[in-house]
N, C-alpha and C positions, 0 to 999 in steps of 0.2 A: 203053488209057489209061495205066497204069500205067507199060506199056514206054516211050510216049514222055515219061513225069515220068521217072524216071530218064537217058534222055538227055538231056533239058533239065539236069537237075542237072549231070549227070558234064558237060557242055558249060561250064557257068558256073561249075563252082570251077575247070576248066581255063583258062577263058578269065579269071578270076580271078587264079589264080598268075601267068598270061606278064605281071600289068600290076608290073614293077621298076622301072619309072623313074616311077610315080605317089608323090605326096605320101599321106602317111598319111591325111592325111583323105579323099583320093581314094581311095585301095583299102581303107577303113573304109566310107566309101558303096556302092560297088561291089559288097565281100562281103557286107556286111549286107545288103543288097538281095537279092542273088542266094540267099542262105542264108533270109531270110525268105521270099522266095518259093518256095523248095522247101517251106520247113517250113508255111506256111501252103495250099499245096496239097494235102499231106500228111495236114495235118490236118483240113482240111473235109470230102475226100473219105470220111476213115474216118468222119465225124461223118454222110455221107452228103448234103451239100450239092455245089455246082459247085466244083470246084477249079479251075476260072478264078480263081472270085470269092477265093477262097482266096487263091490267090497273088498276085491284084492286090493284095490289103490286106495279106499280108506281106510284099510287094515295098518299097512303101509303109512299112511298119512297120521293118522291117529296114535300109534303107536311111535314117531317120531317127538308129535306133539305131546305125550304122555311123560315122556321119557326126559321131554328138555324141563315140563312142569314139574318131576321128580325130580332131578336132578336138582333143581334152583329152592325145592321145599330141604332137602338134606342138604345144602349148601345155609339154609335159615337156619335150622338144627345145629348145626357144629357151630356154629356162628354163638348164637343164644346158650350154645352150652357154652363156649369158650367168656362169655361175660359172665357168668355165673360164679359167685366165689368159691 
């Protein structure tokens, strides 16, 4: 079990990095996502619950989180270009 959490992981921060042409709030959703759900597989398991259930709720959770640190970096962007002459 273990062996295939870790290729899940190393799979989604790789499949994470190739995304260059997404908008920050898209690859803030994406990684939060994909990093909540390692971390909350991670952690269930050692807590001795399913890390299914784990990683559903930090897929969920991270991907929220990702999404609002996306949001607020494209919100910096428009910002910095609108003071720009």
């Amino acid at each position: 079990m273990k062996r295939i959490a870790m290729v899940v992981a190393f799979a989604a921060m790789i499949s994470a990095a190739g995304c260059t042409s997404m908008t920050p709030k898209q690859q803030g959703t994406a990684s939060g996502a994909a990093i909540g759900a390692v971390a909350g597989a991670g952690i269930v398991s050692l807590a001795g619950g399913s890390a299914w259930t784990g990683a559903a709720v930090g897929l969920v959770a991270g991907g929220v989180a990702g999404h609002i640190k996306g949001s607020n970096e494209e919100k910096k962007q428009q910002q910095q270009g609108n003071k720009q002459p």
